[in-house]
C-alpha positions in Angstrom: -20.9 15.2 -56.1 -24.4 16.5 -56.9 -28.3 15.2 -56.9 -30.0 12.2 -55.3 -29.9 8.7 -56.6 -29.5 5.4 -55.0 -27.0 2.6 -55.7 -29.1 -0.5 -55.1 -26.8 -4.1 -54.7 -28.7 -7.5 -54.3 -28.1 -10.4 -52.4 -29.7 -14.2 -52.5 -31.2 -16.0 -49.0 -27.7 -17.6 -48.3 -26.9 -14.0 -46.8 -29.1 -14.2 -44.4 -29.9 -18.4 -44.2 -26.5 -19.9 -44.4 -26.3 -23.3 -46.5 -23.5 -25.6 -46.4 -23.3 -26.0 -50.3 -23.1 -22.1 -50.4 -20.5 -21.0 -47.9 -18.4 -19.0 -50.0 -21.5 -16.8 -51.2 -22.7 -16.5 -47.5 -19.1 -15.1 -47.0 -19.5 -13.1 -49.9 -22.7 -11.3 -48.8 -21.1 -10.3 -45.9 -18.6 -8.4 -47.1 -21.2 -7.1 -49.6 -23.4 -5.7 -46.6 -20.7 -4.1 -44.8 -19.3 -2.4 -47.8 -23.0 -1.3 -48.5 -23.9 0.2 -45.0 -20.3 2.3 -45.1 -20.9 3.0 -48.3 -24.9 4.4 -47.5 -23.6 6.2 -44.0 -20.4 7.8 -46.6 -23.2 9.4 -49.1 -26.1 10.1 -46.9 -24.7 13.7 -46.6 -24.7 14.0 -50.6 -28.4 12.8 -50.7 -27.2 9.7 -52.0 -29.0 6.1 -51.2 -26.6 3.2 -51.0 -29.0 0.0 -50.2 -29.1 -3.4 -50.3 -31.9 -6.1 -50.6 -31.5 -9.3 -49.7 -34.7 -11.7 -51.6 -35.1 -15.4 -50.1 -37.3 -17.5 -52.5 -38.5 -16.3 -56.0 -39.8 -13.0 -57.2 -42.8 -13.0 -59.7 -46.4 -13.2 -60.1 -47.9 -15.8 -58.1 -44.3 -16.3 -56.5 -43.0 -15.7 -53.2 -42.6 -12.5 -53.6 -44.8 -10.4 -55.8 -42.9 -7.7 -57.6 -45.3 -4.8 -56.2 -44.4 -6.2 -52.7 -40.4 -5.7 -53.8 -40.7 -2.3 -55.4 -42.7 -1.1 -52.3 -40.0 -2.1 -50.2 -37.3 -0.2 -52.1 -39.3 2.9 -51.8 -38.5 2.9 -48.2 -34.9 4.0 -48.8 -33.1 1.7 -45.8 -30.1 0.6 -45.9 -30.7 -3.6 -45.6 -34.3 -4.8 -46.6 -34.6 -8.2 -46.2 -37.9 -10.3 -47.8 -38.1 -13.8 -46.5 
């Protein structure tokens, strides 16, 4: 394995803000996170960033969450970012 790169995965609010009509995705993202912080402690070595961001509300101008907001946040290179 060679160079840097990052391997980003996304999530929606039911992994961190359980719902009752979206249990099997809250499941879902759980697995997801714990296959993505193995998978980011398995490649740090090789320079590699496995990360995962996890948005709750809408993304967009005027939104929740502006996009410059979410792009600055990746930049940090962590492995879970969470915007609520």
């Amino acid at each position: 394995m060679r160079g840097r790169g990052t391997l980003l995965f996304t999530t929606g609010g039911t992994a961190v803000q359980p719902h009752q009509d979206r249990a099997v995705s809250g499941v879902a993202y759980a697995a997801k996170s714990a296959y993505v912080r193995m998978l980011h402690d398995a490649l740090a070595a090789a320079d590699l960033l496995a990360a995962q961001v996890t948005i709750v509300g809408t993304v967009g101008p005027g939104a929740r969450h502006e996009p410059d907001t979410v792009a600055g946040e990746l930049r940090r290179r962590q492995p879970l970012i969470v915007l609520r």
